[in-house]
C-alpha positions in Angstrom: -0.1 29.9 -35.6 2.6 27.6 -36.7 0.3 24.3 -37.4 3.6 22.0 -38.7 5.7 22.8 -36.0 5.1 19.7 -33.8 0.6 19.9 -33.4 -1.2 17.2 -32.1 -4.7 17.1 -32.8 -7.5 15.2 -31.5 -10.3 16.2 -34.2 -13.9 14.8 -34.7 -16.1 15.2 -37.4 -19.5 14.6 -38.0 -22.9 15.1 -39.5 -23.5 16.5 -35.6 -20.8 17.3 -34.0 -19.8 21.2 -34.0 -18.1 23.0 -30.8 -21.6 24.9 -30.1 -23.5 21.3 -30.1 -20.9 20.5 -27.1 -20.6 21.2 -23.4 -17.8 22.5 -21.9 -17.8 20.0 -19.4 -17.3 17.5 -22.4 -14.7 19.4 -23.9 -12.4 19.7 -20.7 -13.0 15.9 -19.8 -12.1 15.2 -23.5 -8.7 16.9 -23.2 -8.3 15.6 -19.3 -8.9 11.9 -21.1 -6.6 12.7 -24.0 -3.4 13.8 -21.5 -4.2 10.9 -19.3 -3.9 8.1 -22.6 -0.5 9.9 -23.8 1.0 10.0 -20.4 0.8 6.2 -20.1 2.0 5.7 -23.2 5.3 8.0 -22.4 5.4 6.2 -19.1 5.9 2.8 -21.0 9.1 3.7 -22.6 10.9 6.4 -20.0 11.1 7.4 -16.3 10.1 10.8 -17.4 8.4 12.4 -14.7 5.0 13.0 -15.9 3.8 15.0 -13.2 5.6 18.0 -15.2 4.2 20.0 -18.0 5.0 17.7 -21.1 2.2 19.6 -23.5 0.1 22.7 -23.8 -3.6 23.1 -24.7 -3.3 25.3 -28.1 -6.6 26.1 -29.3 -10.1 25.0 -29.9 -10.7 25.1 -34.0 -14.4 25.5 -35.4 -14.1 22.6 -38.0 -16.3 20.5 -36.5 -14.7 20.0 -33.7 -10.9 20.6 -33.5 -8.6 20.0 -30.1 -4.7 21.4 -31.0 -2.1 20.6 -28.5 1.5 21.4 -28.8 5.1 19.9 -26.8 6.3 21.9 -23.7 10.6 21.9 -24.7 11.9 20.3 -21.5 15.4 19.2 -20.5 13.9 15.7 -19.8 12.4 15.0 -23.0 12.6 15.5 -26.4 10.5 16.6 -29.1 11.5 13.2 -30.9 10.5 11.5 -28.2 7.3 12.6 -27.1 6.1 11.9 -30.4 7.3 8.7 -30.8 4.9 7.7 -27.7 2.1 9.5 -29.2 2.9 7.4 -32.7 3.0 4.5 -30.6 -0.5 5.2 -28.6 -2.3 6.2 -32.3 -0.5 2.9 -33.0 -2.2 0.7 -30.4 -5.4 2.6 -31.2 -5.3 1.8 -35.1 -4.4 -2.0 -34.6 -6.6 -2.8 -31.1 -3.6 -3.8 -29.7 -3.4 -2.6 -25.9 -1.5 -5.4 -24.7 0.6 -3.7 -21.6 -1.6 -0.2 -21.8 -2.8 -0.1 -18.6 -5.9 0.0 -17.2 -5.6 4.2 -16.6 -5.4 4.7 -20.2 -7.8 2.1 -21.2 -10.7 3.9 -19.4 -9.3 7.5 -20.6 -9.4 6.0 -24.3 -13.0 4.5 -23.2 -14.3 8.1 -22.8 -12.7 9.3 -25.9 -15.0 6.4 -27.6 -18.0 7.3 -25.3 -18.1 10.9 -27.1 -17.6 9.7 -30.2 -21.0 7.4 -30.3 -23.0 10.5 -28.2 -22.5 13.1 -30.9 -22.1 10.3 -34.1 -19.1 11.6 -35.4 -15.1 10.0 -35.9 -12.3 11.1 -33.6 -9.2 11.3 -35.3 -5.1 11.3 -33.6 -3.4 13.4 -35.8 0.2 15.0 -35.8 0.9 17.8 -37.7 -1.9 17.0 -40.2 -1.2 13.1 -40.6 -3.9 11.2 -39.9 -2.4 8.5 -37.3 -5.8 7.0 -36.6 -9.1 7.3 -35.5 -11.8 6.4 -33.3 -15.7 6.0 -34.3 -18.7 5.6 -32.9 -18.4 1.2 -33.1 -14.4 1.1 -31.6 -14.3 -1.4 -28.4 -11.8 -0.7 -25.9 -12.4 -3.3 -23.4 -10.5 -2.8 -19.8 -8.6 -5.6 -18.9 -9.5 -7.6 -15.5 -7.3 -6.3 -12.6 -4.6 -8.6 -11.1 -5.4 -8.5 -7.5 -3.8 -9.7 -4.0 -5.8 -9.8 -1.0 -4.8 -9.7 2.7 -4.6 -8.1 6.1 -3.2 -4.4 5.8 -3.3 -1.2 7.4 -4.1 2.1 6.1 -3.3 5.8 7.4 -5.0 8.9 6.0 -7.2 12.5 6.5 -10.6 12.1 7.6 -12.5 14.3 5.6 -16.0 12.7 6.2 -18.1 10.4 7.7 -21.4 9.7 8.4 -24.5 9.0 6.3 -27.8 6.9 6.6 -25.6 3.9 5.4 -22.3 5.3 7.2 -19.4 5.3 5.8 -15.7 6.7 5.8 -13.7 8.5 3.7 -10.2 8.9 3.8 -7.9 11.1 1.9 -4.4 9.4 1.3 -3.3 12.0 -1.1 -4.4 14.7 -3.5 -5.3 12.2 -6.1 -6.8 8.9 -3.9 -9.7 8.8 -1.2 -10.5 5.4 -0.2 -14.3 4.7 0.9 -14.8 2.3 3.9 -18.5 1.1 4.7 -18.7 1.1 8.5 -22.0 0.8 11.7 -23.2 3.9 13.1 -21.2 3.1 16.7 -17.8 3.5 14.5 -19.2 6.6 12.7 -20.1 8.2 16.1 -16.8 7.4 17.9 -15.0 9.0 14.5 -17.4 12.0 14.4 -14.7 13.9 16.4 -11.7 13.1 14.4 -13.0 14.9 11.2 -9.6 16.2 9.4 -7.4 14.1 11.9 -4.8 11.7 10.3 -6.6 8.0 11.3 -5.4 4.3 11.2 -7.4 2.1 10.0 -6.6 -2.1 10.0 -8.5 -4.0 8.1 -8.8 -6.7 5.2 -7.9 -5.1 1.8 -8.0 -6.7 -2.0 -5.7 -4.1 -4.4 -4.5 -3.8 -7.9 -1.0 -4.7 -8.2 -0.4 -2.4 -11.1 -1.3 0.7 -9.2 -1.5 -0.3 -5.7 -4.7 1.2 -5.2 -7.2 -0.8 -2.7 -10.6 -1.7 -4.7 -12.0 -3.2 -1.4 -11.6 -2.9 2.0 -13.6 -4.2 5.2 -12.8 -2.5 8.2 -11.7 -4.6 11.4 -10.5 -2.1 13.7 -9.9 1.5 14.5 -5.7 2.0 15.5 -4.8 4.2 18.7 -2.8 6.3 16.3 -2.0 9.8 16.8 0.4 11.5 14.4 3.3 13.3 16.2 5.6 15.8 15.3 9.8 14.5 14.4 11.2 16.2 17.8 8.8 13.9 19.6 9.4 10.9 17.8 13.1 11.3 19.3 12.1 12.1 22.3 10.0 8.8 22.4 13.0 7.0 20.9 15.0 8.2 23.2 13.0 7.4 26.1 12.9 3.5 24.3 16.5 3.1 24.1 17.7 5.2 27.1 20.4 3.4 29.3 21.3 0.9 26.0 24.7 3.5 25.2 25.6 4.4 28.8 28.8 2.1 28.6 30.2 3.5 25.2 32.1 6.6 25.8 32.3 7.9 22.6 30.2 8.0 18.9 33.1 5.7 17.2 32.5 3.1 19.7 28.6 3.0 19.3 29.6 2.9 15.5 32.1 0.4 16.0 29.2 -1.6 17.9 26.5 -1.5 15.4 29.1 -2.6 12.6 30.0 -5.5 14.5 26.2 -6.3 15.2 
């Protein structure tokens, strides 16, 4: 293997650190924590879509405790580039400053430092064997506080469960976030039959304005919402509006109309 042709490496060393003194549970959340920080950082400086492939896992080394990573060539960034964030991340690690990191790659960096004081040993961001800089077992990453707005809202999503001795609801509103909504046990019943429906749910939300994600929400009523298909959404909005165009004779002169309104 080619280890000056573009490597990152996330090593740690140690008096006690060795990849048979480690789970793999703690190896995959270390890499899962170490894409999570370097996306942020690319997201600060690009509209790069980082839901693509941007880098590889390369190998596992048995020096202590070796993670190699290597860039995935894409037409949306280059090489140049994708380093530069990951100078610029080491960067923020090396001089505390995370001013604008947000809160996502504070807590991935947080777990980074976690391991570090568990198995005593120094992690160190390198690219192709420079030392950019390091984490031990005393670095404090603290997350910032949250900037907040609170109000009324509504939320749709999958029920995928509900229930409990302290009932509760969960709702899926994509792949990635399930929201959590405390609830009685007359709510939970009248639910119980809607498992995997889409619901509505109105209520009193307080979310982070970076990520729009809801932190809280207390749960004031249940919406009479079913989801229906696009052909009889028209058919309903055809039902709404029927009789409005009767007097227009052609499409140009409901055009014409609109334009003028």
């Amino acid at each position: 293997m080619d280890t000056t042709n573009d490597i990152l490496e996330l090593k740690f060393e140690g008096s006690e650190i060795n990849p048979s003194n480690v789970k793999p549970s703690e190896i995959a959340e270390l890499i899962s924590n170490f894409e999570k920080a370097l996306l942020v950082s690319i997201k600060e400086d690009s509209e790069i879509d980082t839901n693509e492939i941007l880098f590889t896992f390369e190998e596992i080394a048995n020096r202590s405790l070796d993670l190699l990573f290597k860039p995935k060539p894409s037409k949306n960034i280059s090489n140049d580039t994708f380093n530069n964030s990951y100078r610029k991340l080491s960067k923020r690690i090396s001089e505390s400053d995370f001013d604008g990191f947000s809160n996502e790659g504070l807590i991935a960096l947080r777990g980074i430092c976690k391991f570090t004081r568990k198995h005593k040993c120094v992690g160190s961001f390198r690219l192709n064997n420079e030392t950019l800089s390091s984490i031990t077992p005393t670095t404090e990453i603290s997350i910032k506080q949250p900037l907040c707005l609170k109000g009324e809202t509504t939320i749709y999503g999958e029920l995928i469960d509900v229930g409990g001795d302290n009932p509760n609801i969960h709702i899926k509103i994509n792949e990635d976030y399930i929201i959590i909504v405390d609830t009685n046990r007359e709510i939970a019943k009248k639910l119980g039959n809607r498992l995997f429906d889409t619901i509505g749910l109105n209520g009193y939300a307080k979310w982070e304005i970076e990520t729009s994600k809801i932190l809280e929400f207390k749960l004031s009523s249940i919406l009479d919402y079913n989801p229906i298909g696009a052909k009889e959404s028209f058919q309903q909005l055809k039902g709404i509006t029927s009789g409005v165009w009767d007097n227009y004779n052609s499409n140009q002169e409901i055009n014409n109309r609109l334009l003028r309104d």
